[in-house]
PyMOL commands that place a pseudoatom at each C-alpha (Angstrom):
pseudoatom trace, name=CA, resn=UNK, resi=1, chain=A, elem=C, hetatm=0, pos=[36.215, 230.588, 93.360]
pseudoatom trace, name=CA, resn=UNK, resi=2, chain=A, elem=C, hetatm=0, pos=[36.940, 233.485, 95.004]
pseudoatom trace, name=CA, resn=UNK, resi=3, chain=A, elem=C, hetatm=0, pos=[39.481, 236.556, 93.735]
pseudoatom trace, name=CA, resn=UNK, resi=4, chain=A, elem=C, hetatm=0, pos=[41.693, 236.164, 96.631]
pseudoatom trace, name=CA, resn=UNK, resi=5, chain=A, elem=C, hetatm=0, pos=[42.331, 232.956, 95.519]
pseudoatom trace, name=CA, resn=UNK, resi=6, chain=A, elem=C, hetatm=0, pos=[43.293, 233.732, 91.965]
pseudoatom trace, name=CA, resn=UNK, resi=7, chain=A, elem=C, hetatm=0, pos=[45.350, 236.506, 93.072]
pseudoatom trace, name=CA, resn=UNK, resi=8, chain=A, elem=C, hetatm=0, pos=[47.296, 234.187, 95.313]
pseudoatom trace, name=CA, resn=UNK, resi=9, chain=A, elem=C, hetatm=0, pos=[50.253, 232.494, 93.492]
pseudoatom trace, name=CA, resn=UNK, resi=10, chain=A, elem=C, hetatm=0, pos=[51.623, 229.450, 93.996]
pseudoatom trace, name=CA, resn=UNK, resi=11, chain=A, elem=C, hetatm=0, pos=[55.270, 228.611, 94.165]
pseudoatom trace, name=CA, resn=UNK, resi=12, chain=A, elem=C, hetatm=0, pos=[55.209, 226.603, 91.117]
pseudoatom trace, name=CA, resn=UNK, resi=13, chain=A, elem=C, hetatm=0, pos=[53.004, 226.346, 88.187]
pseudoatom trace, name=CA, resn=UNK, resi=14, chain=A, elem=C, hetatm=0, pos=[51.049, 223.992, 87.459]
pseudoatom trace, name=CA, resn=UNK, resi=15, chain=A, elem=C, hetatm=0, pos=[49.571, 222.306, 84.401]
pseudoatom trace, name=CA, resn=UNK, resi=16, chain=A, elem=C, hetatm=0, pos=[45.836, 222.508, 83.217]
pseudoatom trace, name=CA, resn=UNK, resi=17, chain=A, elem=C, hetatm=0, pos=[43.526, 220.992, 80.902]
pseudoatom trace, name=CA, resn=UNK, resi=18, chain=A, elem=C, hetatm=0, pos=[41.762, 223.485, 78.336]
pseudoatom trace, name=CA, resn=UNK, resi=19, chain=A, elem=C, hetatm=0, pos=[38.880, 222.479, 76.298]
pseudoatom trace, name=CA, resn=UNK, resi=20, chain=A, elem=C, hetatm=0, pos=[39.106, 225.014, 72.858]
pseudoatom trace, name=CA, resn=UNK, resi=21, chain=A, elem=C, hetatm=0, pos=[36.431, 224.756, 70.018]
pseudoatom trace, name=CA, resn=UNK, resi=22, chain=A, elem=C, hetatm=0, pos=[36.423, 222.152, 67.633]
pseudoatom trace, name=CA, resn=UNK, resi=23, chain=A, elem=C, hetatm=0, pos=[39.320, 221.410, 65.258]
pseudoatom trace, name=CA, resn=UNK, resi=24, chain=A, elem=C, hetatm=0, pos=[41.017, 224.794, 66.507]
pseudoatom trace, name=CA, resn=UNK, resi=25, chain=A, elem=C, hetatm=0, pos=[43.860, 222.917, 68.284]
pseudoatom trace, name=CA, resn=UNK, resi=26, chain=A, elem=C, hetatm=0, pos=[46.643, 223.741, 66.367]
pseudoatom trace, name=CA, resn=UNK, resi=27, chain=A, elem=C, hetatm=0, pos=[45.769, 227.448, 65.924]
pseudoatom trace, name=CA, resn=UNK, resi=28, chain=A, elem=C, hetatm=0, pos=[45.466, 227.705, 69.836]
pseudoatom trace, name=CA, resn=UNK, resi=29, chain=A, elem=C, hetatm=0, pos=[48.494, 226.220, 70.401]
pseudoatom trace, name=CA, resn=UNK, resi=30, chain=A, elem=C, hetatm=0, pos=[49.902, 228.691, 68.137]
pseudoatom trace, name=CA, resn=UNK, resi=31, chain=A, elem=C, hetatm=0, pos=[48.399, 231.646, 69.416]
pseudoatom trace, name=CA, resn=UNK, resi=32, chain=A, elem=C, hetatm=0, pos=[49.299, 230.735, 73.117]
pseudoatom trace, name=CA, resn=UNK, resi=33, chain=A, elem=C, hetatm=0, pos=[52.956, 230.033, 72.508]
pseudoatom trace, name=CA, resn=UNK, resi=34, chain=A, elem=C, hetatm=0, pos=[53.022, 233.198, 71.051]
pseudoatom trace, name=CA, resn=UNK, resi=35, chain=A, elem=C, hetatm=0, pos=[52.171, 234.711, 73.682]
pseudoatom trace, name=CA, resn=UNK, resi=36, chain=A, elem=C, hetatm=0, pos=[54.204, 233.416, 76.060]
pseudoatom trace, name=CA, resn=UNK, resi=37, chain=A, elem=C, hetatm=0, pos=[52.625, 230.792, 77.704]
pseudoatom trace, name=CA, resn=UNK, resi=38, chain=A, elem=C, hetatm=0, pos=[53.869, 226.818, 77.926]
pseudoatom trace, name=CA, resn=UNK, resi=39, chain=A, elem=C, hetatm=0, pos=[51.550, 224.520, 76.290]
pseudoatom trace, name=CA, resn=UNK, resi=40, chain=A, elem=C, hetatm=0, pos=[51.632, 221.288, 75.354]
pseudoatom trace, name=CA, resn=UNK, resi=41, chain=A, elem=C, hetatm=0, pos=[49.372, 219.473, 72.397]
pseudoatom trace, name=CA, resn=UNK, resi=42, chain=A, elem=C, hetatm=0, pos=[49.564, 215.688, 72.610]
pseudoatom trace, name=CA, resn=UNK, resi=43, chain=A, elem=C, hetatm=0, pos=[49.824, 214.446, 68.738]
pseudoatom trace, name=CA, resn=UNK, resi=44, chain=A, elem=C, hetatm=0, pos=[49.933, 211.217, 67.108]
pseudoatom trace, name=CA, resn=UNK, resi=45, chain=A, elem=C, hetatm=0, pos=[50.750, 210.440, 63.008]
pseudoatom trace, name=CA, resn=UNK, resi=46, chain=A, elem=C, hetatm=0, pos=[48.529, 208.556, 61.205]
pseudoatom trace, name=CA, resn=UNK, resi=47, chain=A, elem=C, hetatm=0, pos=[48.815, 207.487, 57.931]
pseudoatom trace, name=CA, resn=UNK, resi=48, chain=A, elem=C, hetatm=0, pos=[45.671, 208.960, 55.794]
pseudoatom trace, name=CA, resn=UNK, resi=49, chain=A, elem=C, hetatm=0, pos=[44.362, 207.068, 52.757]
pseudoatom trace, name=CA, resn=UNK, resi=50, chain=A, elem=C, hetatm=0, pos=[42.982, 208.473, 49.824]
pseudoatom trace, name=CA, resn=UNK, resi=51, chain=A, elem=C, hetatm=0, pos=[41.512, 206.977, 46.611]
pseudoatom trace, name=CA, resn=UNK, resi=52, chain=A, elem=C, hetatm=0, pos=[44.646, 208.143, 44.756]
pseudoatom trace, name=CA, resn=UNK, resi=53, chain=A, elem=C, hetatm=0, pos=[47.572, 208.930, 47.625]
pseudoatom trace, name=CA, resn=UNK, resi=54, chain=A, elem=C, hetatm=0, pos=[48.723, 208.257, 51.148]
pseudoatom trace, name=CA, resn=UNK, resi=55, chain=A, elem=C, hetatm=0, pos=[50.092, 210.811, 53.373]
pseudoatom trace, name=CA, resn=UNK, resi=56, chain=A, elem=C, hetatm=0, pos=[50.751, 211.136, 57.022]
pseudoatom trace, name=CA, resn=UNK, resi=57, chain=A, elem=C, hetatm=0, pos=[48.709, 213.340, 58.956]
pseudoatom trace, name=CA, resn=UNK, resi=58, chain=A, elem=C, hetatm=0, pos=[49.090, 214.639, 62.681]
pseudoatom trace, name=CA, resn=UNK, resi=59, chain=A, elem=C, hetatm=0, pos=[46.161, 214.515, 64.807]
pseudoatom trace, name=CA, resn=UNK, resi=60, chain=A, elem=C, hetatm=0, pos=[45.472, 215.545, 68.365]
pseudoatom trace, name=CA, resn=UNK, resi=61, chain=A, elem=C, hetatm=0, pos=[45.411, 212.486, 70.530]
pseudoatom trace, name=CA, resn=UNK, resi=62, chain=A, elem=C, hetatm=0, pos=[42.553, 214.105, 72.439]
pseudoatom trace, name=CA, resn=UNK, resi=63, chain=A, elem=C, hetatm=0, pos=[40.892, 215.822, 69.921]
pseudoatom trace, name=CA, resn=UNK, resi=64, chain=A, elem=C, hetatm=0, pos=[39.253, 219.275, 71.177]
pseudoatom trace, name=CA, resn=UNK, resi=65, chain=A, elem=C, hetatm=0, pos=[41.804, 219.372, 74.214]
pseudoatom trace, name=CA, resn=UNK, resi=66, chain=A, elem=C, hetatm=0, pos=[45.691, 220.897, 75.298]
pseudoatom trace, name=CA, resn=UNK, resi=67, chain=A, elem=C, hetatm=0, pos=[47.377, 221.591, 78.359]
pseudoatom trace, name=CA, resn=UNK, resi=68, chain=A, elem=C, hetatm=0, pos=[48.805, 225.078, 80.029]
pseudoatom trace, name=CA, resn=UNK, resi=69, chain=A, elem=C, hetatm=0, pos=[51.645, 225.365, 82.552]
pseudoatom trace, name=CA, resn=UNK, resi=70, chain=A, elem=C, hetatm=0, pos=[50.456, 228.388, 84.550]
pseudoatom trace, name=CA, resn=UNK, resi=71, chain=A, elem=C, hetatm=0, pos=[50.909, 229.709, 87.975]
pseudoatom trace, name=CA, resn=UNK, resi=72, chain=A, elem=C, hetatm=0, pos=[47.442, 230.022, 89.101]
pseudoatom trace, name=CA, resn=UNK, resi=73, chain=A, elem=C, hetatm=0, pos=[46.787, 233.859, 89.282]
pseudoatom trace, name=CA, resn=UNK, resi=74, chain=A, elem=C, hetatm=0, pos=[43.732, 235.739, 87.735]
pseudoatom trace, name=CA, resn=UNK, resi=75, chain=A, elem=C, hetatm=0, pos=[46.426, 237.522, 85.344]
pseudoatom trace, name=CA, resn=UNK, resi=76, chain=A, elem=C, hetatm=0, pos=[47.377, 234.460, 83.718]
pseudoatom trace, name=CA, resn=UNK, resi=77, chain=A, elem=C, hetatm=0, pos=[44.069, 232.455, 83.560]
pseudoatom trace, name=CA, resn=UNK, resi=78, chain=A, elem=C, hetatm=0, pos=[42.595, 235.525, 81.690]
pseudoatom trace, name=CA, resn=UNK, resi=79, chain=A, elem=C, hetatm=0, pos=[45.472, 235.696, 79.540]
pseudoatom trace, name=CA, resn=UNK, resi=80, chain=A, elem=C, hetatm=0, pos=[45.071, 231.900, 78.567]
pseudoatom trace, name=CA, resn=UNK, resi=81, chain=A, elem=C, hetatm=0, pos=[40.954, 232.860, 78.417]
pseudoatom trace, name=CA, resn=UNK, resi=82, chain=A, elem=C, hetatm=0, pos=[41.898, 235.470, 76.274]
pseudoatom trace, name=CA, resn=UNK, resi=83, chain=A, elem=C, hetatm=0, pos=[43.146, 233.685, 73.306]
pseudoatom trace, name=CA, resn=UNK, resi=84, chain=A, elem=C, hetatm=0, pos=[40.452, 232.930, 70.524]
pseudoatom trace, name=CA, resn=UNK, resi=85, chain=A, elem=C, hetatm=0, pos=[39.535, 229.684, 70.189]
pseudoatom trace, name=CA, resn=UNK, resi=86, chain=A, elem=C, hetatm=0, pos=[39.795, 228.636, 73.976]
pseudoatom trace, name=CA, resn=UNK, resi=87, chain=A, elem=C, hetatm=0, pos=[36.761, 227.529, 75.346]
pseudoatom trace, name=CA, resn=UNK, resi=88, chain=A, elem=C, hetatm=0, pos=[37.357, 227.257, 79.270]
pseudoatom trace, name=CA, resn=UNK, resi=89, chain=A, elem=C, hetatm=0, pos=[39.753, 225.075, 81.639]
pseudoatom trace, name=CA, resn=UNK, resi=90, chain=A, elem=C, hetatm=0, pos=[38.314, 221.932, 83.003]
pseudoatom trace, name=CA, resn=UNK, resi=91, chain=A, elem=C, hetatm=0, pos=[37.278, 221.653, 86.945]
pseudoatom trace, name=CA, resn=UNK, resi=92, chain=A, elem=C, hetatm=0, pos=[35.919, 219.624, 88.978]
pseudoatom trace, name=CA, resn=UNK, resi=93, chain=A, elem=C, hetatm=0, pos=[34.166, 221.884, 91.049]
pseudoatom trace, name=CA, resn=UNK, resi=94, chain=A, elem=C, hetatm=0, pos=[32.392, 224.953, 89.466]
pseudoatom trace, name=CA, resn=UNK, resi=95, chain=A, elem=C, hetatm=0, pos=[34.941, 227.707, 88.945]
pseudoatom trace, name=CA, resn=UNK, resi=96, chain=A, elem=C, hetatm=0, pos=[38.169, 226.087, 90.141]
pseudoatom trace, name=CA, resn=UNK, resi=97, chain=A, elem=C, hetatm=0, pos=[39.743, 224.746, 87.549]
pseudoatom trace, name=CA, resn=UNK, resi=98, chain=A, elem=C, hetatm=0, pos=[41.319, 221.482, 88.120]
pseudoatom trace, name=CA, resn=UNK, resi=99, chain=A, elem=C, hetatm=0, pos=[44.863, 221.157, 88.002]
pseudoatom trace, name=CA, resn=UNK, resi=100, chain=A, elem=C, hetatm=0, pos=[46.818, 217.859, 85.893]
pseudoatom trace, name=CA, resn=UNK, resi=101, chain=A, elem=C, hetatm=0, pos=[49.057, 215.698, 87.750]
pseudoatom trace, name=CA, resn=UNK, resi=102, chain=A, elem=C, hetatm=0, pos=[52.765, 216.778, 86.823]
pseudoatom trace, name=CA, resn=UNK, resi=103, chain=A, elem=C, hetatm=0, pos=[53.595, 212.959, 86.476]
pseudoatom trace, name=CA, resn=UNK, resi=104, chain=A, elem=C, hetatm=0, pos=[51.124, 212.298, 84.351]
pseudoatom trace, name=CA, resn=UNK, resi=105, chain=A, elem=C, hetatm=0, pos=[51.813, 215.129, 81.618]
pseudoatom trace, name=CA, resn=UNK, resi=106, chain=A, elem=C, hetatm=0, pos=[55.051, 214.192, 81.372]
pseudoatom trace, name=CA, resn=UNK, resi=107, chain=A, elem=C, hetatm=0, pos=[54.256, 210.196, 81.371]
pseudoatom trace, name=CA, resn=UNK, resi=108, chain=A, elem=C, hetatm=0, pos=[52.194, 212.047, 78.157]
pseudoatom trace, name=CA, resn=UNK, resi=109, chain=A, elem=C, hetatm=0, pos=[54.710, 213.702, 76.474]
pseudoatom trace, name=CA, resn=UNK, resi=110, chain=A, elem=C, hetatm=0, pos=[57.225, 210.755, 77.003]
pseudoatom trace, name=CA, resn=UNK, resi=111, chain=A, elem=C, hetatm=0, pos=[54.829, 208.649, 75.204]
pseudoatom trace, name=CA, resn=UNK, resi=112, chain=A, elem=C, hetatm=0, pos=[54.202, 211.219, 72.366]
pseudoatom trace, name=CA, resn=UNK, resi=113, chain=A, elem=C, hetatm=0, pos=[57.998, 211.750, 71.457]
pseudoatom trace, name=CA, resn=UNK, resi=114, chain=A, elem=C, hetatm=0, pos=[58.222, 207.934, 71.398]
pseudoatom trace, name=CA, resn=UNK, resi=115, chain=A, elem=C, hetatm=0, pos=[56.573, 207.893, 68.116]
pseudoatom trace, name=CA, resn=UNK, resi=116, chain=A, elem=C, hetatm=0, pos=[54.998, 204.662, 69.004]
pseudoatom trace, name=CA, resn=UNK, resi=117, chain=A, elem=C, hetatm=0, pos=[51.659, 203.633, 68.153]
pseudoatom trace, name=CA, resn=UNK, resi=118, chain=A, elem=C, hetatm=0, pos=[49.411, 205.916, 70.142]
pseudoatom trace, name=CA, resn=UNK, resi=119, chain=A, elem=C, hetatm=0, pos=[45.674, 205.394, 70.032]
pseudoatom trace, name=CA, resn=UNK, resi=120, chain=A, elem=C, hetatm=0, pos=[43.182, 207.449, 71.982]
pseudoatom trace, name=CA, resn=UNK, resi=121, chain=A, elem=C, hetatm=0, pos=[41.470, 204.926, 74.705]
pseudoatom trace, name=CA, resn=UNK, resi=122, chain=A, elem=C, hetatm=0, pos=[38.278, 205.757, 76.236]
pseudoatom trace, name=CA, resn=UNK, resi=123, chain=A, elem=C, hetatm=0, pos=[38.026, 206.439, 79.833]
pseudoatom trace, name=CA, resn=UNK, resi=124, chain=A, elem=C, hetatm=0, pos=[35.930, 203.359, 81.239]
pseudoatom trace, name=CA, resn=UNK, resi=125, chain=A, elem=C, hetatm=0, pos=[35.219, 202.479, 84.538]
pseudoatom trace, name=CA, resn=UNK, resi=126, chain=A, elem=C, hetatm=0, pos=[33.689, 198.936, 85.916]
pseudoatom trace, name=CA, resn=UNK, resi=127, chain=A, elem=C, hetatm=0, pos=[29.978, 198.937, 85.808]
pseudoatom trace, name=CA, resn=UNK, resi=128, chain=A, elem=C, hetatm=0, pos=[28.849, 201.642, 83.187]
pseudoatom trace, name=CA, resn=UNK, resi=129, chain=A, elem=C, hetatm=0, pos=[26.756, 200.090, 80.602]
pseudoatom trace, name=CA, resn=UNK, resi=130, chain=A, elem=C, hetatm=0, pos=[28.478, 200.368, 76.986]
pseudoatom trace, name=CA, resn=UNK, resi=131, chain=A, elem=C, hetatm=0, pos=[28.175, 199.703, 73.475]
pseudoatom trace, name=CA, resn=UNK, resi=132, chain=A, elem=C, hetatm=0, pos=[30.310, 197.937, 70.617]
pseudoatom trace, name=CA, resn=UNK, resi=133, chain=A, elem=C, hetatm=0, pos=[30.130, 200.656, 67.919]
pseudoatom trace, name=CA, resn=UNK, resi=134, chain=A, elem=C, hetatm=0, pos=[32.364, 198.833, 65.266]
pseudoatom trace, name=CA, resn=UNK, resi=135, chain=A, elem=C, hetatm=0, pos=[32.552, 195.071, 63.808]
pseudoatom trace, name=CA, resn=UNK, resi=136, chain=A, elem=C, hetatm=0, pos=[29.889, 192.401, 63.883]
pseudoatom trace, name=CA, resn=UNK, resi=137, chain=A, elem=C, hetatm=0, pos=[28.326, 193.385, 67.242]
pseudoatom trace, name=CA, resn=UNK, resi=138, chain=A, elem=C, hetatm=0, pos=[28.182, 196.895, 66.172]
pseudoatom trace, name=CA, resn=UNK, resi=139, chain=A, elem=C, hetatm=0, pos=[24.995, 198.146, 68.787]
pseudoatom trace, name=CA, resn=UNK, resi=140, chain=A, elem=C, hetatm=0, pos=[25.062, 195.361, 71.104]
pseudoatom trace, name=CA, resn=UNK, resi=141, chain=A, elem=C, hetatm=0, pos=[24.934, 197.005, 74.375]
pseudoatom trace, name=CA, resn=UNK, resi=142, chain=A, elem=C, hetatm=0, pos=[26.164, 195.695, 78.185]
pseudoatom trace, name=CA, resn=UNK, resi=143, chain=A, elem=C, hetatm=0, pos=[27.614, 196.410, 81.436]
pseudoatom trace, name=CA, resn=UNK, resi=144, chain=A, elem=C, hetatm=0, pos=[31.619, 196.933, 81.211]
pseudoatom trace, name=CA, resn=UNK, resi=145, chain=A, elem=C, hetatm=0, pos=[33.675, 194.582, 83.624]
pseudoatom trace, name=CA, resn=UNK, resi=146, chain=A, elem=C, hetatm=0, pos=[36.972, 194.259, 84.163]
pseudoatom trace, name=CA, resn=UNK, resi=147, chain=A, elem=C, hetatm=0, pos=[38.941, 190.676, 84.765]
pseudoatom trace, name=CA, resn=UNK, resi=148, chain=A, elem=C, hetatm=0, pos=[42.783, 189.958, 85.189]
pseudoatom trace, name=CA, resn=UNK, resi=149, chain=A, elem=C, hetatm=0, pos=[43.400, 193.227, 83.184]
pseudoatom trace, name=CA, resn=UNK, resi=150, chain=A, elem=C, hetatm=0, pos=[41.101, 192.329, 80.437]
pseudoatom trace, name=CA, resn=UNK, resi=151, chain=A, elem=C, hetatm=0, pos=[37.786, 194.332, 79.910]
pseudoatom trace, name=CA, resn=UNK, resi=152, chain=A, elem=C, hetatm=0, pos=[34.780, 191.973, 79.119]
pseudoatom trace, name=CA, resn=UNK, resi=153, chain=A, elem=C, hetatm=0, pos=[31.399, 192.761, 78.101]
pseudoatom trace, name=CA, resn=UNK, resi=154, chain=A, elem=C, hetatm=0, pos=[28.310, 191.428, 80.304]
pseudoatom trace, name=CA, resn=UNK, resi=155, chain=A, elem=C, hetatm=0, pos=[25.597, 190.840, 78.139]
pseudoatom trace, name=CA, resn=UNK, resi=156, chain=A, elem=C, hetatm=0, pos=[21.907, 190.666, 80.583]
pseudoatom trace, name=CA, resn=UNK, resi=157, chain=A, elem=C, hetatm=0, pos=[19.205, 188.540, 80.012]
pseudoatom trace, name=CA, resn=UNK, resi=158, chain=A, elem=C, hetatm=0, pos=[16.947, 189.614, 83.322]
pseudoatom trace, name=CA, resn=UNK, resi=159, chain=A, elem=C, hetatm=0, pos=[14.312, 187.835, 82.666]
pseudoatom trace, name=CA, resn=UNK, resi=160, chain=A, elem=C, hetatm=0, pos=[15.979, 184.578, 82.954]
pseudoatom trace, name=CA, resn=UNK, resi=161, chain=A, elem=C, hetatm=0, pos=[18.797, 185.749, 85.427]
pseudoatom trace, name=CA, resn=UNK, resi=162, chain=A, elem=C, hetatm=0, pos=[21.724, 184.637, 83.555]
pseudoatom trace, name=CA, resn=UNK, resi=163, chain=A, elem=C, hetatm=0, pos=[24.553, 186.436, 81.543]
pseudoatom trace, name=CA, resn=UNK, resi=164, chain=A, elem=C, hetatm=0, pos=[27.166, 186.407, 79.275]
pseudoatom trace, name=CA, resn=UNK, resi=165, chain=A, elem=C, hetatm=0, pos=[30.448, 187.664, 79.213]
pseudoatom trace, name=CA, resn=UNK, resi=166, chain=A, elem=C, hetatm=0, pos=[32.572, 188.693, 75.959]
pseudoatom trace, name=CA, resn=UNK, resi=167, chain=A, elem=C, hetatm=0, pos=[36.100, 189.761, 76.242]
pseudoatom trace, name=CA, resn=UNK, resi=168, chain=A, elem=C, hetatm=0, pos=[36.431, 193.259, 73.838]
pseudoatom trace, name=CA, resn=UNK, resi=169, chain=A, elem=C, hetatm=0, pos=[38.757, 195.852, 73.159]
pseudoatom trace, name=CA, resn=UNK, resi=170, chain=A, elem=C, hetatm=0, pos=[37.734, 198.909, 75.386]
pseudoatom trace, name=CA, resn=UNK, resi=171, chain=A, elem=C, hetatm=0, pos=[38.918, 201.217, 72.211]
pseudoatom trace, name=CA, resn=UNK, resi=172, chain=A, elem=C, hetatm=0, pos=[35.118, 199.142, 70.444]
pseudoatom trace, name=CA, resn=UNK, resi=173, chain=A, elem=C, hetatm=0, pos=[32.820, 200.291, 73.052]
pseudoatom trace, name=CA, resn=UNK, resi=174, chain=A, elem=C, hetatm=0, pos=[31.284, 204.108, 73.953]
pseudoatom trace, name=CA, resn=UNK, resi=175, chain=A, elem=C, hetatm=0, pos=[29.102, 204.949, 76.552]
pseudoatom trace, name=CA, resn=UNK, resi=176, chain=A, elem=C, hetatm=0, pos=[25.595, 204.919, 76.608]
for i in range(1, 176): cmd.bond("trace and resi %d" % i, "trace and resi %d" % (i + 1))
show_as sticks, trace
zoom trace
């Protein structure tokens, strides 16, 4: 990315993904609302269980992650930089960060002050292989398909040239 186009500043800001270091979300938050810049932590209650107590805890719903609204200038991309415990903005091509869809922010934080149920969901798409990592099949590994809005599991036998098919939970499986 070039400096001319940091310098330039667009009409309206925009919001961007930040990665900061582990288990520093809350702090950064902190720190950047402080210093005058809009940011927005996706959080979700859970309730904790202890041998002896229960309590409800607030977690990031994408752990490691937050969001700035920024207008894209160098001044305020070093300023968000600046603030200990941020790691770097996401992009999609080297050195231009990536800006978030407005609609889908505040799809986000609609979600998030509807206190509902929220669990993280892992970003799958058709065809990557994947692997249970909880229950019975705990290891059992396949290609990811998806069916009438279902996600299924195809289970390979290539030597014979057949297959089976298991419908899952996409929040069971991780990437291989």
């Amino acid at each position: 990315m070039e400096l001319t186009d940091l310098c330039r500043c667009d009409s309206q800001p925009s919001w961007y993904a930040v990665h900061v270091r582990s288990r520093h979300e809350f702090s950064v938050i902190e720190r950047l609302t402080k210093s005058g810049i809009e940011a927005f932590l996706p959080v979700v209650e859970r309730v904790n269980r202890w041998k002896d107590r229960k309590r409800l805890v607030t977690f990031p719903l994408f752990p490691g992650y937050l969001f700035v609204h920024i207008n894209k200038t160098y001044h305020n991309m070093l300023a968000v930089l600046k603030i200990q415990g941020v790691v770097r903005f996401l992009e999609t091509v080297p050195g231009e960060p990536e800006p978030v869809p407005e609609d889908q922010v505040t799809f986000l934080k609609r979600l998030v002050e509807n206190k509902e149920a929220l669990d993280p969901y892992p970003y799958l798409k058709e065809g990557q292989i994947v692997r249970i990592k909880r229950g019975a099949l705990t290891g059992v590994e396949g290609i990811l398909v998806e069916r009438t809005g279902q996600h299924i599991l195809v289970l390979s036998v290539d030597i014979l040239r057949q297959g089976v098919s298991l419908k899952i939970d996409a929040s069971e499986v991780e990437l291989v």
